[in-house]
C-alpha positions as a Python dict, from the first residue, in 0.01 Angstrom:
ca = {
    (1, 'X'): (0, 0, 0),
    (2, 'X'): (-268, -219, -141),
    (3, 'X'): (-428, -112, -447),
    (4, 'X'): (-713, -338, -432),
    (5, 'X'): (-758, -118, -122),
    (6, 'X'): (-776, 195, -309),
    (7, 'X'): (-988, 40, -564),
    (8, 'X'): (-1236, -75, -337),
    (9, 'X'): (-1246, 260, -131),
    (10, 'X'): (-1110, 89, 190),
    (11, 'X'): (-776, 297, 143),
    (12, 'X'): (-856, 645, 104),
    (13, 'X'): (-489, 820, 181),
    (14, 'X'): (-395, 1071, -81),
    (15, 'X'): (0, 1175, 9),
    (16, 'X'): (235, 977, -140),
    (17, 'X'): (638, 1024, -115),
    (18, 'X'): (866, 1031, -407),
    (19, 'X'): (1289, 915, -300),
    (20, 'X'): (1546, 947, -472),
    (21, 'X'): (1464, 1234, -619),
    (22, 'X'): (1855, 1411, -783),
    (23, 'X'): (2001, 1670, -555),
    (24, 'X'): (2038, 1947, -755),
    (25, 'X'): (1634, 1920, -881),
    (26, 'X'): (1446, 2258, -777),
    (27, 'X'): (1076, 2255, -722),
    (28, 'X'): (969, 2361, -1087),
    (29, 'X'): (1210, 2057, -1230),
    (30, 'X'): (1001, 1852, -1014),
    (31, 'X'): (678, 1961, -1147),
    (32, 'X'): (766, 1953, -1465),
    (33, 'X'): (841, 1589, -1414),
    (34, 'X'): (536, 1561, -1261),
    (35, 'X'): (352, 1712, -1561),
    (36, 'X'): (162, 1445, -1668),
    (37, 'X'): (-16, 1507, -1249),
    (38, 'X'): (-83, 1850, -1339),
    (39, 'X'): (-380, 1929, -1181),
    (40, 'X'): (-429, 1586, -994),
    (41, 'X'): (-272, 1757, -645),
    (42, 'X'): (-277, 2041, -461),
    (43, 'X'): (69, 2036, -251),
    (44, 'X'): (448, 1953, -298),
    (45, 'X'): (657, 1967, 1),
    (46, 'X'): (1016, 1901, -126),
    (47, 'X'): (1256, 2002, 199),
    (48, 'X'): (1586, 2212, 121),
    (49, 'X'): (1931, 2103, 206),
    (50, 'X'): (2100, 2447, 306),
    (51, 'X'): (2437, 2258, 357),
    (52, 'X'): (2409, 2098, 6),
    (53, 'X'): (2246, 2395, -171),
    (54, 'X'): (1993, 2111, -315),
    (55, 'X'): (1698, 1894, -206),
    (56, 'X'): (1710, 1637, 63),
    (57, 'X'): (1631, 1403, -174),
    (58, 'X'): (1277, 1313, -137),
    (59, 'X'): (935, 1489, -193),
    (60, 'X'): (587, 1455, -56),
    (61, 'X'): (275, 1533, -300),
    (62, 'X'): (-89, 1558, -199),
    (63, 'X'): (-276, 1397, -463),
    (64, 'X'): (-638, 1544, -489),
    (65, 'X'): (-796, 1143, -471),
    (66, 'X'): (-670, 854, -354),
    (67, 'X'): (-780, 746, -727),
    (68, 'X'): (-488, 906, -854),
    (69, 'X'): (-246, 691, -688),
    (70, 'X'): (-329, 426, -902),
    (71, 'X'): (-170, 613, -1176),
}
């Protein structure tokens, strides 16, 4: 990912993944993490390890503009 890119409006992708995220974190640990995003996305799709009873690890968020990437 270039951020010039995203500066300059060439790069306008807003879903970004988050790894290594800790097994045992539940969706509303990971938004509180996230709390300083609050507002800047509309979707988190964290998959569910039934095997594990925990997350697979890694998270995808829909950020509302590719603008808030940069942050």
């Amino acid at each position: 990912m270039n951020l010039d890119d995203i500066v300059s409006g060439k790069d306008t992708r807003t879903t970004v993944m988050i790894r290594n995220i800790p097994i045992k974190y539940s969706d509303d640990t990971l938004q509180i993490e996230l709390k300083e995003f609050e507002g800047k996305y509309d979707c988190i799709y964290m998959p569910f390890d039934y095997e594990n009873n925990g997350n697979k690890g890694y998270a995808f968020i829909n950020l509302k503009s590719p603008y808030h990437v940069l942050l």
